[in-house]
The first five atom37 places (N, CA, C, CB, O) and aatype in JSON, in Angstrom:
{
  "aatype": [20, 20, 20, 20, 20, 20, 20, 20, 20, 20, 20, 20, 20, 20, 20, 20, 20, 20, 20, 20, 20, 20, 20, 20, 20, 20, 20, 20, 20, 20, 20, 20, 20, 20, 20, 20, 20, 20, 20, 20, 20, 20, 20, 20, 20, 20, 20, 20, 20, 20, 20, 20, 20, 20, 20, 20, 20, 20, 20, 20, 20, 20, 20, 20, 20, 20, 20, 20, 20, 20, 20, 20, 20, 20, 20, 20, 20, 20, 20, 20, 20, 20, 20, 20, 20, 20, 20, 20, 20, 20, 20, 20, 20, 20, 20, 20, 20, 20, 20, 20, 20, 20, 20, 20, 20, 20, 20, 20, 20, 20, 20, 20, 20, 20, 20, 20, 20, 20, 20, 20, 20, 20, 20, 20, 20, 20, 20],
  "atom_mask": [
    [1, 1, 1, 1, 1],
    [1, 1, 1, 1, 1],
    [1, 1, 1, 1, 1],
    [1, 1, 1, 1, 1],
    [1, 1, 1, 1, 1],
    [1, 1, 1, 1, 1],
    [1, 1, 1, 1, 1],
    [1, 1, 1, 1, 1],
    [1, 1, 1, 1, 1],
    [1, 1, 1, 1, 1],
    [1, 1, 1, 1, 1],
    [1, 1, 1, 1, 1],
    [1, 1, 1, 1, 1],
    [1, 1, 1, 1, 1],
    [1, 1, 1, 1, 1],
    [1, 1, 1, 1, 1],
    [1, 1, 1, 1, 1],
    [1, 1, 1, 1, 1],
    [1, 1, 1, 1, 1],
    [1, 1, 1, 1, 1],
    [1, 1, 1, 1, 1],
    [1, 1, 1, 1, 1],
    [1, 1, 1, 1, 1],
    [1, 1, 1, 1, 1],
    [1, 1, 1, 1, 1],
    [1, 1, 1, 1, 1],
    [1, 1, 1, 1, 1],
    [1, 1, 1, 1, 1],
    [1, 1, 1, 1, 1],
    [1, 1, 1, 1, 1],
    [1, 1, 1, 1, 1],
    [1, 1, 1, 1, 1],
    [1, 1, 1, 1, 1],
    [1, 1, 1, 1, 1],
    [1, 1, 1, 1, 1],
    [1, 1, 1, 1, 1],
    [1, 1, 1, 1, 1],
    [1, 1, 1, 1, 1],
    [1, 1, 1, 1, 1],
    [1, 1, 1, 1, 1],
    [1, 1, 1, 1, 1],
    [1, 1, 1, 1, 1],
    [1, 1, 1, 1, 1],
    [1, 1, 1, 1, 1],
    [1, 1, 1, 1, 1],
    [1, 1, 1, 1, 1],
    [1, 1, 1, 1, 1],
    [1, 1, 1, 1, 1],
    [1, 1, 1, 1, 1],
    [1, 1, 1, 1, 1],
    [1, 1, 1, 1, 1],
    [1, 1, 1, 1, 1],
    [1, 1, 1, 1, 1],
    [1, 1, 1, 1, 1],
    [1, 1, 1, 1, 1],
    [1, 1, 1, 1, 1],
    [1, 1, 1, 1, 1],
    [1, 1, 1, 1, 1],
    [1, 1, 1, 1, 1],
    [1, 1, 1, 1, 1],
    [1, 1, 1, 1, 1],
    [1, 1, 1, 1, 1],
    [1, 1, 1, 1, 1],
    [1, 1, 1, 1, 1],
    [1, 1, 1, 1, 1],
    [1, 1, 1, 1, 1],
    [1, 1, 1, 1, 1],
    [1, 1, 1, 1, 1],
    [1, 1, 1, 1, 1],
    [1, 1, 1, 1, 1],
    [1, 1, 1, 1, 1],
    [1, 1, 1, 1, 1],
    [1, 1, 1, 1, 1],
    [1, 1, 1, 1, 1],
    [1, 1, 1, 1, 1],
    [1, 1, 1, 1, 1],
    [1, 1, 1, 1, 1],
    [1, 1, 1, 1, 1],
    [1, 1, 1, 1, 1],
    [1, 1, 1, 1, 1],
    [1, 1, 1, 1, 1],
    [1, 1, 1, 1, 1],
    [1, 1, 1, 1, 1],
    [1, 1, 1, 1, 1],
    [1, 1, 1, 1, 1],
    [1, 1, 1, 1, 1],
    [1, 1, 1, 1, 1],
    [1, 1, 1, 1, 1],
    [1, 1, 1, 1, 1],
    [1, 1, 1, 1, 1],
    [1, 1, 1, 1, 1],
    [1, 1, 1, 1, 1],
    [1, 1, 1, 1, 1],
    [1, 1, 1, 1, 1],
    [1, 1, 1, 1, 1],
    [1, 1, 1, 1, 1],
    [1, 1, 1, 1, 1],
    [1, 1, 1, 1, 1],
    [1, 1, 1, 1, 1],
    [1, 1, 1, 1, 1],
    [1, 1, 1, 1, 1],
    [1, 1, 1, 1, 1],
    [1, 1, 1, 1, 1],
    [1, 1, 1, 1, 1],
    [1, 1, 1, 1, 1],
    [1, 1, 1, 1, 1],
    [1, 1, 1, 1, 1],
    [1, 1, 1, 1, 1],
    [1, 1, 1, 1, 1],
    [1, 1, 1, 1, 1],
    [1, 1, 1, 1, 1],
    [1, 1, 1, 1, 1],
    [1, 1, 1, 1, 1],
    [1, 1, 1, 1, 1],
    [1, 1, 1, 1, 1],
    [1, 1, 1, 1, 1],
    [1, 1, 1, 1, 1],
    [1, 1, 1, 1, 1],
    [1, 1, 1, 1, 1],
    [1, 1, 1, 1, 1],
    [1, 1, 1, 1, 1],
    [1, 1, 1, 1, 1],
    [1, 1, 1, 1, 1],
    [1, 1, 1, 1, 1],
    [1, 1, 1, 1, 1],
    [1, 1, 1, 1, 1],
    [1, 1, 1, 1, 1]
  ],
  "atom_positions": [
    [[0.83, -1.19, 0.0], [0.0, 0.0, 0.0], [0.88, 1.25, 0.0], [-0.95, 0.0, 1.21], [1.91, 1.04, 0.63]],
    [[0.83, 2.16, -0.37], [0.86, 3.62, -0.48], [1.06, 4.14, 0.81], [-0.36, 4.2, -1.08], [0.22, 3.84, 1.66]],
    [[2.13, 4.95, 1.17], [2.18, 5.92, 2.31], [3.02, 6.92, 2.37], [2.38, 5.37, 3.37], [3.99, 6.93, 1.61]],
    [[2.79, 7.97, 3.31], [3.69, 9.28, 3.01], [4.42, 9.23, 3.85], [3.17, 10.62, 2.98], [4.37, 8.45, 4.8]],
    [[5.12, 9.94, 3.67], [6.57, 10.17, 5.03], [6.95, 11.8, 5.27], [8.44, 9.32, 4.35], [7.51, 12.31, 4.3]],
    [[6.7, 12.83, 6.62], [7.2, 13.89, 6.21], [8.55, 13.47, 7.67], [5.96, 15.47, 6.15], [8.21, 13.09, 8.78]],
    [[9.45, 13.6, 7.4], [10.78, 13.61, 7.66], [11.29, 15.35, 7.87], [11.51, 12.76, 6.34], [11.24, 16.31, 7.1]],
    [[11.79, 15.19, 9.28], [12.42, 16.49, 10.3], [13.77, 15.88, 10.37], [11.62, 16.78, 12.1], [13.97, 14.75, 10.8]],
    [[14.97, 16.93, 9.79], [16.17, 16.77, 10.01], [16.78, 17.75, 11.06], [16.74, 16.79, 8.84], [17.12, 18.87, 10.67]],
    [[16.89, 17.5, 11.98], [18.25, 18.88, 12.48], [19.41, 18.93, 12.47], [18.43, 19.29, 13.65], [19.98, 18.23, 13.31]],
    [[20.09, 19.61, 11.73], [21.34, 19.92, 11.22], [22.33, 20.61, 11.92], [21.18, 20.52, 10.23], [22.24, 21.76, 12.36]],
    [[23.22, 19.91, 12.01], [24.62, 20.26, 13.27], [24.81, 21.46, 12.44], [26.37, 18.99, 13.5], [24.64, 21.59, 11.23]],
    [[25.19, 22.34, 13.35], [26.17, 24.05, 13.22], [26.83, 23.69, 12.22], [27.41, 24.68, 14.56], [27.38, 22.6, 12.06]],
    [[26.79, 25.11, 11.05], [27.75, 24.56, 10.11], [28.01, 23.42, 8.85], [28.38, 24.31, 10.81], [28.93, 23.53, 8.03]],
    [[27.22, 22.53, 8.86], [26.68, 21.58, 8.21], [25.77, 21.67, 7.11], [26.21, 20.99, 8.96], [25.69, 20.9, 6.15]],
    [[25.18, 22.57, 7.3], [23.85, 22.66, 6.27], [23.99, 22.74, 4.94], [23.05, 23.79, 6.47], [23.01, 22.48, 4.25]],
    [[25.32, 23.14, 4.25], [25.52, 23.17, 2.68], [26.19, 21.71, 2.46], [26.6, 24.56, 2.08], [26.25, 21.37, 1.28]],
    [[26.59, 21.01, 3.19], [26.87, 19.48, 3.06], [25.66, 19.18, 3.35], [27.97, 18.73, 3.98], [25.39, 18.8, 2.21]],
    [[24.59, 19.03, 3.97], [23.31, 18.63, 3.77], [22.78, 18.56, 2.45], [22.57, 19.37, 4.43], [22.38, 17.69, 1.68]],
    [[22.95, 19.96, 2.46], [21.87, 20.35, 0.79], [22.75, 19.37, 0.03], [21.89, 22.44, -0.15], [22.33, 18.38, -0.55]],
    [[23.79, 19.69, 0.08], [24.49, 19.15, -1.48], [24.08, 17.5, -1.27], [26.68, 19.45, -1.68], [23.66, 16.83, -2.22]],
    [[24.24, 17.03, -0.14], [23.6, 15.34, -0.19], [22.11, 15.36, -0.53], [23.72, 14.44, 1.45], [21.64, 14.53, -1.32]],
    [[21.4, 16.22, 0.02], [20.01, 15.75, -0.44], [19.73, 15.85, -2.14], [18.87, 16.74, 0.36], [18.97, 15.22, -2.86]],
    [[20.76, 16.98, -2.44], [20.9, 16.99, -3.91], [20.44, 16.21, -4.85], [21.89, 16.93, -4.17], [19.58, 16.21, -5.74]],
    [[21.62, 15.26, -4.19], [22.24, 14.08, -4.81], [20.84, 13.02, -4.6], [23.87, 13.54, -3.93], [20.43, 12.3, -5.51]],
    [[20.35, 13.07, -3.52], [19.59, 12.02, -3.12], [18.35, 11.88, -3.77], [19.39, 12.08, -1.85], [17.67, 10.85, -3.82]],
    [[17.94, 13.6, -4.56], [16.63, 13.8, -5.16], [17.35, 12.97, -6.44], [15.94, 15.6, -5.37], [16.68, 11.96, -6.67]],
    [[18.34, 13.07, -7.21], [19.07, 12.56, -8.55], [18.32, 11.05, -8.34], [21.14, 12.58, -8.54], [17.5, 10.75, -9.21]],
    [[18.57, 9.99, -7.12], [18.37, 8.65, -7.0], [16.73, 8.89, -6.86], [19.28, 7.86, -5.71], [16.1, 7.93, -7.31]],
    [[16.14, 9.65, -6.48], [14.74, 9.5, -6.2], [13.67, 9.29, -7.76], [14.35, 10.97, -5.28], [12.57, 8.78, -7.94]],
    [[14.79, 10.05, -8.81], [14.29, 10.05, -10.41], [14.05, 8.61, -10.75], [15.49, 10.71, -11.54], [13.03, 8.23, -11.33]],
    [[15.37, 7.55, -10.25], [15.06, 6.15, -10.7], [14.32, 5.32, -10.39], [15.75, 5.56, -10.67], [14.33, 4.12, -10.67]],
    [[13.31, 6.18, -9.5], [12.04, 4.85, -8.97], [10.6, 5.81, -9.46], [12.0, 4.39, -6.59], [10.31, 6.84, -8.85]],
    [[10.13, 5.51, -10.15], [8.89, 5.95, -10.37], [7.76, 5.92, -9.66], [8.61, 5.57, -11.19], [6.78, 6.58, -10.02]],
    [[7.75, 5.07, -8.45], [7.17, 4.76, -7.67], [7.25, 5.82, -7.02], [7.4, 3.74, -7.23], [6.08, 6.11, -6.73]],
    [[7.98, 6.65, -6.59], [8.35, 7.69, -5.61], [7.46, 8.66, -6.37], [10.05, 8.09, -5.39], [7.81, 9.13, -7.46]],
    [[6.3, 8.96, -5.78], [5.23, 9.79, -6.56], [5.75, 11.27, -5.89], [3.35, 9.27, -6.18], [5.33, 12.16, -6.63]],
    [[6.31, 11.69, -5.06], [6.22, 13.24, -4.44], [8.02, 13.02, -3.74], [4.48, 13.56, -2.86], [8.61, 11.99, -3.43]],
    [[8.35, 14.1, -3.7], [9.73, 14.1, -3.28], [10.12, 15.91, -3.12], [10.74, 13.15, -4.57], [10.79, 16.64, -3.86]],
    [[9.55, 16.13, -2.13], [9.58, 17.8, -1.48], [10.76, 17.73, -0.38], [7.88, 18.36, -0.55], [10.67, 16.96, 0.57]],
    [[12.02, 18.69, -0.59], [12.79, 19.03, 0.39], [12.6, 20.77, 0.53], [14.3, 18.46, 0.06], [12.67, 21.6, -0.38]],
    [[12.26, 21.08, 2.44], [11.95, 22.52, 2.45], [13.47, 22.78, 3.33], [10.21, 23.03, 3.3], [14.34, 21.94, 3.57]],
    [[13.43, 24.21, 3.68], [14.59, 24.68, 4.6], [13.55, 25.51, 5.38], [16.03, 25.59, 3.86], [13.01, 26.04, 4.41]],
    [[12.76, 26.08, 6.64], [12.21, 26.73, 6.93], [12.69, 27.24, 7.91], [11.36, 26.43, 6.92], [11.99, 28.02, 8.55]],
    [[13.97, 26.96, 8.31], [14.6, 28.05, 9.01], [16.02, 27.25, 8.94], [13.92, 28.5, 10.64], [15.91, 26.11, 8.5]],
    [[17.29, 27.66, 9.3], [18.4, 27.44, 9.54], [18.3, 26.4, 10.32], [19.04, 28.41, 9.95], [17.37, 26.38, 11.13]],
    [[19.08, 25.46, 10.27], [19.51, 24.58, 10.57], [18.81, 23.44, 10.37], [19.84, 24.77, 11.5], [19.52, 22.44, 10.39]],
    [[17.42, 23.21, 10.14], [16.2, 22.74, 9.79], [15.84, 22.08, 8.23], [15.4, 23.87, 10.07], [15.89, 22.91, 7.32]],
    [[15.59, 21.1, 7.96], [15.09, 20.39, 6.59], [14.08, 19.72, 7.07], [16.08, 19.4, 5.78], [14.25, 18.95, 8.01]],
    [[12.67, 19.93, 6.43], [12.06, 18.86, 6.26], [10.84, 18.57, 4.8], [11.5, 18.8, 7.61], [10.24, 19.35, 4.06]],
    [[10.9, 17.29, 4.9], [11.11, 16.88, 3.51], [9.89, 15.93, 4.12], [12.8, 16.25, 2.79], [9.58, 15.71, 5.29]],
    [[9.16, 15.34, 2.51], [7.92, 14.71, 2.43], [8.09, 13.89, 1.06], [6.67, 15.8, 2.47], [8.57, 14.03, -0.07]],
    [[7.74, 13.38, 1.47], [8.43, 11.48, 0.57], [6.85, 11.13, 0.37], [9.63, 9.67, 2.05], [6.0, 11.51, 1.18]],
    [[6.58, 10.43, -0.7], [5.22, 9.93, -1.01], [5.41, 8.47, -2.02], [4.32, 11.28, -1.86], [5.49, 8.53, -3.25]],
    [[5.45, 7.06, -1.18], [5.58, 5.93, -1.87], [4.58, 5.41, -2.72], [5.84, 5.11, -1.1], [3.49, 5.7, -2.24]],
    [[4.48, 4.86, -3.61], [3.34, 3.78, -4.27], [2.78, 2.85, -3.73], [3.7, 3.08, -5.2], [1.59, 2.54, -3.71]],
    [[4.32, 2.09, -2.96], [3.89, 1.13, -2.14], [5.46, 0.85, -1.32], [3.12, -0.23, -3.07], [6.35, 1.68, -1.11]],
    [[5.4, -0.95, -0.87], [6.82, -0.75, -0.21], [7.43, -1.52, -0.73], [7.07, -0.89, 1.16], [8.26, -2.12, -0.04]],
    [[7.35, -1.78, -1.8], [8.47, -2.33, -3.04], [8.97, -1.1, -3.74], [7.73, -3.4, -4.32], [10.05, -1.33, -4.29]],
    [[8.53, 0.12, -3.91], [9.25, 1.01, -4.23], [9.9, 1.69, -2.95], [8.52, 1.82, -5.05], [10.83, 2.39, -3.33]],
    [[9.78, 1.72, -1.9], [10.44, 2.28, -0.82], [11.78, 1.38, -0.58], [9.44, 2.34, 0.45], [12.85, 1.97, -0.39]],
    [[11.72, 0.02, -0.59], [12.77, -0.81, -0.59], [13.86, -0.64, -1.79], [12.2, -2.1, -0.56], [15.06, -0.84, -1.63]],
    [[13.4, -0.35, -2.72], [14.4, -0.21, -4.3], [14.91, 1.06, -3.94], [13.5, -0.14, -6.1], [16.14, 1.11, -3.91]],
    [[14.17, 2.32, -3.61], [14.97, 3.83, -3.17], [15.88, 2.96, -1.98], [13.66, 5.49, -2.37], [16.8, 2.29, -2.44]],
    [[15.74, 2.93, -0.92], [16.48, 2.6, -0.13], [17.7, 1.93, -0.02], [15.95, 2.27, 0.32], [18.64, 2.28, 0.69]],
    [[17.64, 0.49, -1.1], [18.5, -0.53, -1.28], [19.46, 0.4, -2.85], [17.43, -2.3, -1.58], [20.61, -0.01, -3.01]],
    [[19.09, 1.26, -3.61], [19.67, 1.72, -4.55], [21.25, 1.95, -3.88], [18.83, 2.95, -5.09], [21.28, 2.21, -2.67]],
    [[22.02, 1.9, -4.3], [23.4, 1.76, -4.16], [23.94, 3.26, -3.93], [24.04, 1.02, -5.46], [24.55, 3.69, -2.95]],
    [[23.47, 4.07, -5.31], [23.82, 5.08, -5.13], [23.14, 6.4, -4.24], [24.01, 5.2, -6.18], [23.33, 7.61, -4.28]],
    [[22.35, 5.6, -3.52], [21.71, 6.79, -2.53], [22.63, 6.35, -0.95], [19.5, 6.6, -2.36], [22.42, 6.97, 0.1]],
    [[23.6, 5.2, -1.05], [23.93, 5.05, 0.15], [24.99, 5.94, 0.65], [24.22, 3.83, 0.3], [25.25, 6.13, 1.84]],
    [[25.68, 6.57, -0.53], [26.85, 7.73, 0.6], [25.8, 8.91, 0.39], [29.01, 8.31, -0.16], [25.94, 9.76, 1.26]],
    [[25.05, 9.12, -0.27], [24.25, 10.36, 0.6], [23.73, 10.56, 1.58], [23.46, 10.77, 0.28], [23.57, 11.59, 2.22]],
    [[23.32, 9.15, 1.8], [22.38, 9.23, 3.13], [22.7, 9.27, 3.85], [21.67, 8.61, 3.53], [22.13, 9.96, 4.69]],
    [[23.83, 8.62, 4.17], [24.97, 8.77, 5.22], [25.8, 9.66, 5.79], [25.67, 8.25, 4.98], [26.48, 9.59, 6.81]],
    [[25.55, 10.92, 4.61], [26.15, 12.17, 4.57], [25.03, 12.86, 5.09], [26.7, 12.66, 3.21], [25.44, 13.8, 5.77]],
    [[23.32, 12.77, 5.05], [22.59, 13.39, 5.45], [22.74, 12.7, 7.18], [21.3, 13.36, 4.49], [22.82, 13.64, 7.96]],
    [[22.77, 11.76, 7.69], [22.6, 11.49, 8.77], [23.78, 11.63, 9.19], [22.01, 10.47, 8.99], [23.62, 11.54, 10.4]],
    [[24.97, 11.81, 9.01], [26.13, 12.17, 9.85], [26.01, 14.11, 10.23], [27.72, 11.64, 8.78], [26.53, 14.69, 11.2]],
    [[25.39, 14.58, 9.39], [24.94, 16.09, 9.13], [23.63, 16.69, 10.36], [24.22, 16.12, 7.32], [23.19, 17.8, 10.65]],
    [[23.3, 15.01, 10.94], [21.95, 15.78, 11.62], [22.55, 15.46, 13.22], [20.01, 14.89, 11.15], [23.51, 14.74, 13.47]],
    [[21.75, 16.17, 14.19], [21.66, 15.82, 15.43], [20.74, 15.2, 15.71], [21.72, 16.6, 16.14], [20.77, 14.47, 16.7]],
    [[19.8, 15.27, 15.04], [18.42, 14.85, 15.18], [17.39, 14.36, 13.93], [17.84, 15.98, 15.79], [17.33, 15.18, 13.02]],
    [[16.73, 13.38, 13.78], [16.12, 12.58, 12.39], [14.9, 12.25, 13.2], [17.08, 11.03, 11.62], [14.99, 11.36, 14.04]],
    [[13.65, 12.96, 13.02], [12.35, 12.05, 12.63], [11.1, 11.85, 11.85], [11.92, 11.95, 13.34], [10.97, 12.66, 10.93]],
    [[10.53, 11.32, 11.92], [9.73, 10.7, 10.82], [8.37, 10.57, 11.45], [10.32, 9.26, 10.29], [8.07, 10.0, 12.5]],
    [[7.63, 11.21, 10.59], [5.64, 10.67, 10.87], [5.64, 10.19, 9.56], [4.02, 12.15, 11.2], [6.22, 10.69, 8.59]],
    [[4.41, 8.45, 9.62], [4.25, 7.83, 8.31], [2.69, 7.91, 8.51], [5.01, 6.22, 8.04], [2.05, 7.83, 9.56]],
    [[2.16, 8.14, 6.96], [0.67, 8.11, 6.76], [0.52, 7.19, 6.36], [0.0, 8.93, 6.08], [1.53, 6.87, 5.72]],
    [[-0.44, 6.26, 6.32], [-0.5, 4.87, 5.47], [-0.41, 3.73, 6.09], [0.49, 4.73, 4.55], [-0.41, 3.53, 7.31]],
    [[-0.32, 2.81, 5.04], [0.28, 1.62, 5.87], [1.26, 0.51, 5.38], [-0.78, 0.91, 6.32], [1.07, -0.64, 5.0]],
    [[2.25, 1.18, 5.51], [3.59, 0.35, 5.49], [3.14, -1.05, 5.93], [4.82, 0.97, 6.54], [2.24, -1.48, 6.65]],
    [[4.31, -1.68, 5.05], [4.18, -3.33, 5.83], [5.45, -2.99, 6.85], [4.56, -5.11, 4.52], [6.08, -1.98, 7.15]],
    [[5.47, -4.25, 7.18], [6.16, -4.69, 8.07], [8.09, -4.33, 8.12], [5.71, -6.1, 7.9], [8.96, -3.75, 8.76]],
    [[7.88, -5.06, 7.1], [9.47, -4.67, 6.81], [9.89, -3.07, 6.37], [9.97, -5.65, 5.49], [11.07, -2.81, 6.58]],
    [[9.19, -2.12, 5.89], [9.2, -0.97, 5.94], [9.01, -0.64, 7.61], [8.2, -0.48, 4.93], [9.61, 0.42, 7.79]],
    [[8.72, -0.88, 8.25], [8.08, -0.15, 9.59], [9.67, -0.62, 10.13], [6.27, -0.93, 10.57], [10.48, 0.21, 10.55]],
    [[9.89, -1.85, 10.05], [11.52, -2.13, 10.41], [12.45, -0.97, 10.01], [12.11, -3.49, 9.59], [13.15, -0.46, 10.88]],
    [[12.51, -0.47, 8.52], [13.52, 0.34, 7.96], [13.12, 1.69, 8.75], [13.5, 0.41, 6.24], [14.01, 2.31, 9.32]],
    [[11.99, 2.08, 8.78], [11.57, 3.61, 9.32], [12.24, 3.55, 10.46], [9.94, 4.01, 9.6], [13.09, 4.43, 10.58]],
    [[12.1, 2.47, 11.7], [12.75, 2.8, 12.85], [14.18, 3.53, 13.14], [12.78, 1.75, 13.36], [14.49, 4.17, 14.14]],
    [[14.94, 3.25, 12.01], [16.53, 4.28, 11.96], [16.0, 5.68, 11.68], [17.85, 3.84, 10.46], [16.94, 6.45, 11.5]],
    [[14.84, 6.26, 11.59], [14.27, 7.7, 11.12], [13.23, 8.12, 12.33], [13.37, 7.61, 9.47], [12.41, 9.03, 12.26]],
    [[13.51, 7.06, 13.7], [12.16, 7.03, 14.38], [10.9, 7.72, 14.27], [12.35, 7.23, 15.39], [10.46, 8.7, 14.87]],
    [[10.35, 6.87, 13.24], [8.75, 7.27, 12.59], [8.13, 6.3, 13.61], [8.29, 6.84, 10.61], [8.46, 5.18, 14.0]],
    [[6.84, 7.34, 13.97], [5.82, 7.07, 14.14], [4.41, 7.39, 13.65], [5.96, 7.19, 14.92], [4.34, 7.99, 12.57]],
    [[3.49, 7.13, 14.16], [2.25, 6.37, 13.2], [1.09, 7.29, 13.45], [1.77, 4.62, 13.71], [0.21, 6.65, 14.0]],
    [[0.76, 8.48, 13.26], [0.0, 9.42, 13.58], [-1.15, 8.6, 13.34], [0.17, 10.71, 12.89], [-1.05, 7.65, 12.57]],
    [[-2.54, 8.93, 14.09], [-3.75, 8.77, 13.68], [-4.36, 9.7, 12.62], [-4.42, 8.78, 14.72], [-4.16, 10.91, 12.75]],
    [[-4.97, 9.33, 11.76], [-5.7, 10.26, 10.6], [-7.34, 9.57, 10.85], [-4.89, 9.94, 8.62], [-7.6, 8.45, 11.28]],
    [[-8.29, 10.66, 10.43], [-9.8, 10.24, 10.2], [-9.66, 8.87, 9.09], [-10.82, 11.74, 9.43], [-8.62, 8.47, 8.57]],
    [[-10.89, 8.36, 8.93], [-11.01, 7.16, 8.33], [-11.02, 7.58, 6.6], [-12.43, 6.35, 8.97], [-11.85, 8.42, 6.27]],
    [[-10.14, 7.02, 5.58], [-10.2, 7.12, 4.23], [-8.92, 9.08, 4.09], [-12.47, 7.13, 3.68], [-8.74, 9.72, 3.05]],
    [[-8.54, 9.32, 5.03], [-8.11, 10.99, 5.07], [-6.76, 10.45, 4.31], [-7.87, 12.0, 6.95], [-6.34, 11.45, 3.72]],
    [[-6.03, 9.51, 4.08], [-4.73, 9.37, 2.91], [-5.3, 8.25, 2.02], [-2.98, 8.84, 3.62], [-5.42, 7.06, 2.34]],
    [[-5.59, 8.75, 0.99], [-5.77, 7.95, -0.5], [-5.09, 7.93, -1.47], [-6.68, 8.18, -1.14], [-5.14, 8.96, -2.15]],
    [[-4.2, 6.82, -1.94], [-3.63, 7.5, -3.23], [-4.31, 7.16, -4.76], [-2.07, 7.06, -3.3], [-4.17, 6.04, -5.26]],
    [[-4.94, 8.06, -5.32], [-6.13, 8.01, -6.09], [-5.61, 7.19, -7.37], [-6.76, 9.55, -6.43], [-5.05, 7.75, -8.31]],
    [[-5.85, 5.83, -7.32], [-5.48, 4.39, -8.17], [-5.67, 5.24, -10.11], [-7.22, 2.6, -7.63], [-5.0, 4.84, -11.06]],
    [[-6.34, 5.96, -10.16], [-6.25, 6.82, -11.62], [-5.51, 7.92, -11.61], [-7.54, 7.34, -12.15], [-5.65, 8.57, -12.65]],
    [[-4.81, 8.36, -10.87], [-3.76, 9.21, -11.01], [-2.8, 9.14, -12.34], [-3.01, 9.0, -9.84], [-1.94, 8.28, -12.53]],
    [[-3.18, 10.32, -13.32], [-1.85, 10.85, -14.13], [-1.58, 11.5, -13.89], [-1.61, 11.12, -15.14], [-2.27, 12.23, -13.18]],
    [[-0.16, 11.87, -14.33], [1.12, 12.81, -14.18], [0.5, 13.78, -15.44], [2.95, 11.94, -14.48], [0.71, 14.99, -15.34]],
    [[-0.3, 13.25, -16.68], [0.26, 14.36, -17.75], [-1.65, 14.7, -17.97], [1.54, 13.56, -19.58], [-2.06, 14.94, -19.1]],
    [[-2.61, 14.67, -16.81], [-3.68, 15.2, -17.07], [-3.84, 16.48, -17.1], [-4.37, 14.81, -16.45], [-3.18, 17.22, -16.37]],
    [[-4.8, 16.96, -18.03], [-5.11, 18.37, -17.9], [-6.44, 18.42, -16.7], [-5.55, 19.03, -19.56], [-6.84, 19.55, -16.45]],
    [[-7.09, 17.35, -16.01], [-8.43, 18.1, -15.5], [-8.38, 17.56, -13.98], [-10.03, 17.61, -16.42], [-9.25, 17.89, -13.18]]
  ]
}
């Protein structure tokens, strides 16, 4: 199933243009999964990133993740933070809920049907 991720980084003093330049890089690997329907990185104040990830399902969250070349970025984003967490909408399986725990996500409540990802969704509609 389909779920979102908005992801809070806090960024050690000094750090923050080695951030950017890894998340850079990390949006480059996010192009090779199509599955990855949304991929927003904000800055809303200094020292601060947070970013909102939107999966298909968790066979595309596993292929971003396991991609080779997203592994020295990420590593560069988490050596960069003091602090990493994660709220997930949806419902991850299992083995995703395993991977989120290095991002300590947790599982907000939403009203009933409030995250849908609308199964006729195009990219190149006009209406």
């Amino acid at each position: 199933m389909s779920f979102l991720l908005k992801v809070h980084w806090s960024i050690k003093p000094g750090l923050e243009e080695r951030f950017k330049a890894a998340q850079q890089e990390m949006a480059q690997v996010m192009l090779q999964h199509p599955g990855v329907l949304t991929y927003h990185a904000d800055y809303p104040e200094p020292g601060v990133s947070e970013w909102v990830e939107l999966y298909a399902n968790d066979d595309t969250f596993a292929a971003h993740l396991d991609n080779p070349k997203g592994h020295a970025p990420l590593s560069v984003l988490v050596e960069c933070c003091s602090a990493i967490s994660c709220r997930c909408w949806g419902t991850p399986n299992d083995e995703s809920r395993e991977r989120l725990k290095a991002f300590t996500a947790t599982y907000p409540s939403s009203g009933s049907e409030s995250f849908v990802l609308n199964p006729h969704a195009d990219l190149k509609s006009s209406i």
